[in-house]
KOLVEXSE-357996 format. One record per residue (C-alpha): residue in one letter; y, x, z. Coordinates in Angstrom, 2 decimals, padded with zeros to 5 digits. Example, Ala and Ser with C-alpha at 12.3 -4.5 7.8 and 13.67 -1.06 7.14 Angstrom:
! residues 2
A, -004.50, 012.30, 007.80 $
S, -001.06, 013.67, 007.14 $
//
This chain:
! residues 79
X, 011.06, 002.88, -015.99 $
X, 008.94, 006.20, -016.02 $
X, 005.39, 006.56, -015.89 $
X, 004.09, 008.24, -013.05 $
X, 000.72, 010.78, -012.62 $
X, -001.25, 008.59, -010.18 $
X, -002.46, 010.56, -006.79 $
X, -005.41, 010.15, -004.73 $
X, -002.91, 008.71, -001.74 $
X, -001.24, 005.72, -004.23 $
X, -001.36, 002.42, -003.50 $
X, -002.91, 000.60, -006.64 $
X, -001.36, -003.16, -007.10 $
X, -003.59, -005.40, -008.33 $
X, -007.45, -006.52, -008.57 $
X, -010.89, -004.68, -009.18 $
X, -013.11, -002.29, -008.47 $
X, -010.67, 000.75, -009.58 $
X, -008.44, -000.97, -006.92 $
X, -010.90, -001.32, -004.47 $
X, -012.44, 001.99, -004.43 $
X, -008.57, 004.29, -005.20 $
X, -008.23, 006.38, -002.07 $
X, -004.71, 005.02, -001.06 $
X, -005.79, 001.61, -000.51 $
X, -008.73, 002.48, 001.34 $
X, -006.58, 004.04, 003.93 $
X, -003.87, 000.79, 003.43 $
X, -007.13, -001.28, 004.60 $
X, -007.89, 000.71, 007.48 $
X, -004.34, 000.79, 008.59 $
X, -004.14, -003.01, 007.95 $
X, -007.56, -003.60, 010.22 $
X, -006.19, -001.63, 013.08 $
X, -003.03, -004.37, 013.16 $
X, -004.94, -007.36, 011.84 $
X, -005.35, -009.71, 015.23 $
X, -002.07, -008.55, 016.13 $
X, -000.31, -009.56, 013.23 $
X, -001.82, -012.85, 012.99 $
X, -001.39, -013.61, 016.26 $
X, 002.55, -012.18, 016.46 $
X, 005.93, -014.06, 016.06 $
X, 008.08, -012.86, 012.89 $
X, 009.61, -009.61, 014.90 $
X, 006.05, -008.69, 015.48 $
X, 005.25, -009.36, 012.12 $
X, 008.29, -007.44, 010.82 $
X, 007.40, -004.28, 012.93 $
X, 003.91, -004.14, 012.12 $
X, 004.49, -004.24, 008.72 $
X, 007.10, -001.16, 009.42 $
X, 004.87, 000.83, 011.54 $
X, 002.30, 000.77, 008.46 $
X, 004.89, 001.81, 006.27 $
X, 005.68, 004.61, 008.37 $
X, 002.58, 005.26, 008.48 $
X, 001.68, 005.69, 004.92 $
X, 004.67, 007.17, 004.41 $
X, 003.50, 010.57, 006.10 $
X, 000.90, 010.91, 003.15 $
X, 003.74, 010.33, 000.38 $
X, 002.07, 006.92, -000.76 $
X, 003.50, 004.80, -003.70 $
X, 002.93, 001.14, -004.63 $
X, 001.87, 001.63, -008.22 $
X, 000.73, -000.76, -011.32 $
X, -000.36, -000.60, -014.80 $
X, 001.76, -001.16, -017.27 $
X, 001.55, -000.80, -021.23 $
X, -001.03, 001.53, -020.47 $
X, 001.04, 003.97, -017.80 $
X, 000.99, 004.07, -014.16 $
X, 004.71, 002.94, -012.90 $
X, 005.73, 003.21, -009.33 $
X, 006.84, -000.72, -008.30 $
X, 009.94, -000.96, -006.46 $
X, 010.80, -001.02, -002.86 $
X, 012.24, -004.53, -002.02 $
//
């Protein structure tokens, strides 16, 4: 796996206050409060196209799911 350069618009995996306070996942919160009583309150296709309209979403600013490993910022994969 190669290490990535991490952006202002990734999506850090994981816990703490560098995770809490990255740029991507501020805007993955905001996007995930604007569908939050929806979601919880959907069936599983309304589930499953929430979850795809914040992709899409985040998508338009090139956003990666990213962790630390070994030291290096790795892009996780998209399963």
């Amino acid at each position: 796996m190669e290490s990535i350069e991490l952006s202002d618009d990734d999506i850090i995996c994981g816990r703490g206050e560098h995770t809490r306070n990255h740029a991507g996942n501020h805007r993955l919160r905001e996007q995930i409060s604007l569908y939050y009583k929806a979601y919880a309150n959907g069936g599983k296709s309304e589930k499953i196209d929430i979850i795809k309209t914040i992709l899409n979403y985040l998508s338009q600013y090139s956003c990666r799911f990213v962790k630390k490993r070994s030291g290096k910022w790795m892009q996780i994969d998209e399963r």
